[in-house]
N, C-alpha and C positions, 0 to 999 in steps of 0.2 A: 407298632404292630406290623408283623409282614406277611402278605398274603402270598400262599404259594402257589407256584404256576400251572396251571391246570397238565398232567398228564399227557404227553405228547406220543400216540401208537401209533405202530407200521402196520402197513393195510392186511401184514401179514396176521401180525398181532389181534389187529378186529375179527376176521375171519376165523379164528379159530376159538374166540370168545362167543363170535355167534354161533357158530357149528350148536356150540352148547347151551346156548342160552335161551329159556322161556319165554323173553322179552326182543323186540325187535330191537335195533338200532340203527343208526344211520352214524357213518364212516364219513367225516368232512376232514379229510387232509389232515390227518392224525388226530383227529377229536372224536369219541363216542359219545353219541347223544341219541338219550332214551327218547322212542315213541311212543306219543301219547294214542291211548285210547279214543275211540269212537263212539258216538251218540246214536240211538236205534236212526236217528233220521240220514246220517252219513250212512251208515249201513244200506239203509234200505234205497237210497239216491245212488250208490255205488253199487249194491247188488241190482240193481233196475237196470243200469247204464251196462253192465256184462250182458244180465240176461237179454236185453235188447238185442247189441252187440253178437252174441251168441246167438239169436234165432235168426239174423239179418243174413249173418256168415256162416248159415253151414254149408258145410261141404264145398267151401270155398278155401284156399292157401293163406289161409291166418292161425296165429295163437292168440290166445285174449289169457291174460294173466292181470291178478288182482292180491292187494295187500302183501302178502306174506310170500312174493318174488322178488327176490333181490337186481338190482339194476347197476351194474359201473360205469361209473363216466371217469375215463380214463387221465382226460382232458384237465379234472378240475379235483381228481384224486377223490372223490366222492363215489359210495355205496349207498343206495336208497330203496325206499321203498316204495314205488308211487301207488296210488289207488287202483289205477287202471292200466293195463300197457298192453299195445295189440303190436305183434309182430308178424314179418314174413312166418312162413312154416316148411322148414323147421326153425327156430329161435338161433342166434348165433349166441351161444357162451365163450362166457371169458377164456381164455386160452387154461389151461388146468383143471377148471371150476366145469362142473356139472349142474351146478348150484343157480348161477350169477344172469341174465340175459345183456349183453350189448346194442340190440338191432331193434329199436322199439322204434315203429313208422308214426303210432301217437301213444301219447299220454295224456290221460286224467286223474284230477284229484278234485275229489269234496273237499270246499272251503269250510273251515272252524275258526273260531275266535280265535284262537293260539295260533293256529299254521297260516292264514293267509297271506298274512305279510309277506312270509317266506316263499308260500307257495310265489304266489305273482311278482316277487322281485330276486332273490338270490338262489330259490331252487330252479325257479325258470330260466334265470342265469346260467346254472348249470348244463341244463338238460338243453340247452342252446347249444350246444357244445359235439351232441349228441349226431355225428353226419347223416343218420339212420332218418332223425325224427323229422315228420314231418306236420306234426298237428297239436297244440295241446290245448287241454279244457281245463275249466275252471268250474265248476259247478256249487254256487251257494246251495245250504242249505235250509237258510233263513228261509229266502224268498226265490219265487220262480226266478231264475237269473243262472243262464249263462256265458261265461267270457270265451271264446274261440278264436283260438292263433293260427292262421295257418302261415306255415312258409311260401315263400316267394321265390328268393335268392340267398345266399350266402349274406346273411347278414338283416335280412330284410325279413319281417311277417306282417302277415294281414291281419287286423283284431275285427272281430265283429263280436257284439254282443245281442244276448235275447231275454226280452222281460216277457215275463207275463205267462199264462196256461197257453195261448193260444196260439203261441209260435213251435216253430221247428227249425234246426238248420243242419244241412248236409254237411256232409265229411266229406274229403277230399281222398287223403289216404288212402279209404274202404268206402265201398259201393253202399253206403246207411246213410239214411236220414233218419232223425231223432225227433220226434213231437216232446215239447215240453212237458205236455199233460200226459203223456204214459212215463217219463223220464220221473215225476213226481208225483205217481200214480198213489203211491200207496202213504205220501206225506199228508200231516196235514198243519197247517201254517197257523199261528198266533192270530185274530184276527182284534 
């Protein structure tokens, strides 16, 4: 039996597959790979963590972009989607593309069963990559719980994490502080 090799596309090829396409995907160095949908509780932890975001920053020189913005990392030939990306304002797009953002100071993504892995070892890998970023989240959705990287140096991040309803931790990149209990205001947990 011989199995065949998965499909090898040029970034150009993906791009004009998404132009069209109802479904996201993410572009890993010539591999398309479909995104999974979302649980009301990612939504509503990812909708929370903008709207925060957004009333912390207005009228302040930020973009806050979520889901359905495309992201290049040049470095690692990857197009993605992250949960969350707050950039300078105006956003720096890919050279051509109107579409694409390059210049993301952080990023977050609500953990799932499926993504996490990814999220915390090979997509983080990626978005390392990233000379822009300076901050990302990890945000479970199970439980009060979040992971925060911030940069240091070339090479270097700080992790801290937060359990529980009764904490909060500030961001470096942007002038916010985030309480855990408004961040999962509208969750409510297995007990």
């Amino acid at each position: 039996m011989t199995i065949a090799a998965p499909k090898t596309y040029t970034a150009e090829d993906y791009l004009a597959l998404e132009v069209e396409s109802e479904l996201r995907h993410e572009f890993r160095n010539g591999e398309i790979v479909e995104m999974t949908g979302g649980t009301p509780e990612h939504n509503e932890i990812t909708g929370m963590l903008i709207f925060l975001l957004r009333a912390s920053l207005r009228k302040q020189p930020y973009g806050i972009f979520f889901t359905d913005q495309r992201l290049w990392i040049p470095d690692r030939t990857v197009y993605t989607y992250p949960d969350m990306m707050v950039t300078p304002r105006p956003p720096e797009l890919q050279p051509g593309r109107k579409d694409t953002i390059i210049n993301p100071l952080l990023i977050g993504e609500t953990l799932s069963a499926s993504t996490q892995g990814y999220d915390r070892g090979q997509k983080f890998s990626h978005y390392r990559t990233i000379a822009s970023l300076q901050e990302y989240l990890l945000i479970d959705q199970y439980s009060p719980h979040v992971e925060h990287y911030v940069k240091q140096a070339s090479q270097e991040w700080l992790f801290r994490e937060y359990d529980g309803l009764g904490g909060s931790f500030a961001l470096t990149s942007v002038p916010v502080t985030i309480a855990l209990a408004e961040l999962y205001e509208t969750v409510e947990f297995e007990k």
